[in-house]
C-alpha positions as CSV (number, residue, x, y, z in Angstrom):
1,X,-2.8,-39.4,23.7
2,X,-3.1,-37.1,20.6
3,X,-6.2,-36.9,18.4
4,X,-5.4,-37.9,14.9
5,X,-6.9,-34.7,12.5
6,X,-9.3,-35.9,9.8
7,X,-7.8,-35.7,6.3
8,X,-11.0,-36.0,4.2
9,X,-12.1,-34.0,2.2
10,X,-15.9,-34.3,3.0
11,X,-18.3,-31.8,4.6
12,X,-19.4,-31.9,8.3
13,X,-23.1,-33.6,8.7
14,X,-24.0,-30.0,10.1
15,X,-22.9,-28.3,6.8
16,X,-24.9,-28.6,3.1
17,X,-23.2,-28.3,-0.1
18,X,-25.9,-26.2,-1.5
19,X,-25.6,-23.8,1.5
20,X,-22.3,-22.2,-0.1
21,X,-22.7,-19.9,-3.0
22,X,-20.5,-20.5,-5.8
23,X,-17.3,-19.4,-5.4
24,X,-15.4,-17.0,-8.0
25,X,-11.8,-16.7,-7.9
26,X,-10.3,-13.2,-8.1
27,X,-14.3,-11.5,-7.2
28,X,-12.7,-8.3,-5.3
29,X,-9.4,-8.5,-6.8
30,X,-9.7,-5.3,-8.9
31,X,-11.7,-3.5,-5.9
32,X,-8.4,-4.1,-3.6
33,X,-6.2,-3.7,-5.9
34,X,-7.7,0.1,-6.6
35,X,-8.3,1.0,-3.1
36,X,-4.6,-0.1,-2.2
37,X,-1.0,1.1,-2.3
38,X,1.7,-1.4,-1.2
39,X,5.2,0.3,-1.4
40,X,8.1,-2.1,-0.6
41,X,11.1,-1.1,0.4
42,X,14.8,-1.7,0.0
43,X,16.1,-3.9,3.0
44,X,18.5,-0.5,3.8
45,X,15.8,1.9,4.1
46,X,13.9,-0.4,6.3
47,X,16.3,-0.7,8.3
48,X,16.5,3.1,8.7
49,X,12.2,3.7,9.5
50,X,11.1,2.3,12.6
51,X,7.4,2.4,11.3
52,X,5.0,3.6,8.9
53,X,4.7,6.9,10.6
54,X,7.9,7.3,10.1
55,X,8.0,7.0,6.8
56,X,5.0,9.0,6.1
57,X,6.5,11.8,8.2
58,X,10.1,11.5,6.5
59,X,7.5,11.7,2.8
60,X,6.1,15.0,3.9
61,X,8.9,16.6,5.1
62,X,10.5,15.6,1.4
63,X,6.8,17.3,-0.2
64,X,7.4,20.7,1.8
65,X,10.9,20.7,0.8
66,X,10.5,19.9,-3.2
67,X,7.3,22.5,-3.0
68,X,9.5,25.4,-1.5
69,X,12.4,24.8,-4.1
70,X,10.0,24.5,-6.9
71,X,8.7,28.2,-5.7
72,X,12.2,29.5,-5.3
73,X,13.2,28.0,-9.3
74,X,9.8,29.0,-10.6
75,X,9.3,31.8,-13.6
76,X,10.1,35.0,-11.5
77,X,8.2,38.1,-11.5
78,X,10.5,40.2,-12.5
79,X,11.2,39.6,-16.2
80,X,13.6,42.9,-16.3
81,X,16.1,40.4,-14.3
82,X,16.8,38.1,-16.6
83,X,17.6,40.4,-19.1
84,X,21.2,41.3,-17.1
């Protein structure tokens, strides 16, 4: 036979109301929210990345590629070539 779970909303004997501080909603809620960085997906590129690493390594491999084109359409350093 199954134990029927208490529903009341009172304290254990063992436990004292004045042993909890005073509770404030929302305390670390601006610490976590400036320490963290929750990206969500589309559903479709989910589906593509097996796991964060993944991801990460697919985001670096995009960095290295933007950083070489952005050195190849830079200023040149030969002003005379523009010139033609």
């Amino acid at each position: 036979m199954k134990k029927a779970k208490s529903r009341s909303d009172e304290l254990r004997p063992a436990y004292k109301l004045s042993d909890f501080k005073k509770l404030e909603r929302g305390k670390y809620y601006e610490r976590v929210r400036a320490n963290s960085n929750v990206v969500v997906l589309d559903p479709e590129v989910a589906a593509v990345f097996p796991n964060s690493e993944a991801v990460n390594k697919a985001l670096h491999s995009l960095m290295d590629v933007g950083s070489r084109l952005s050195r190849l359409t830079s200023t040149p350093t030969h002003p005379a070539r523009l010139r033609r």
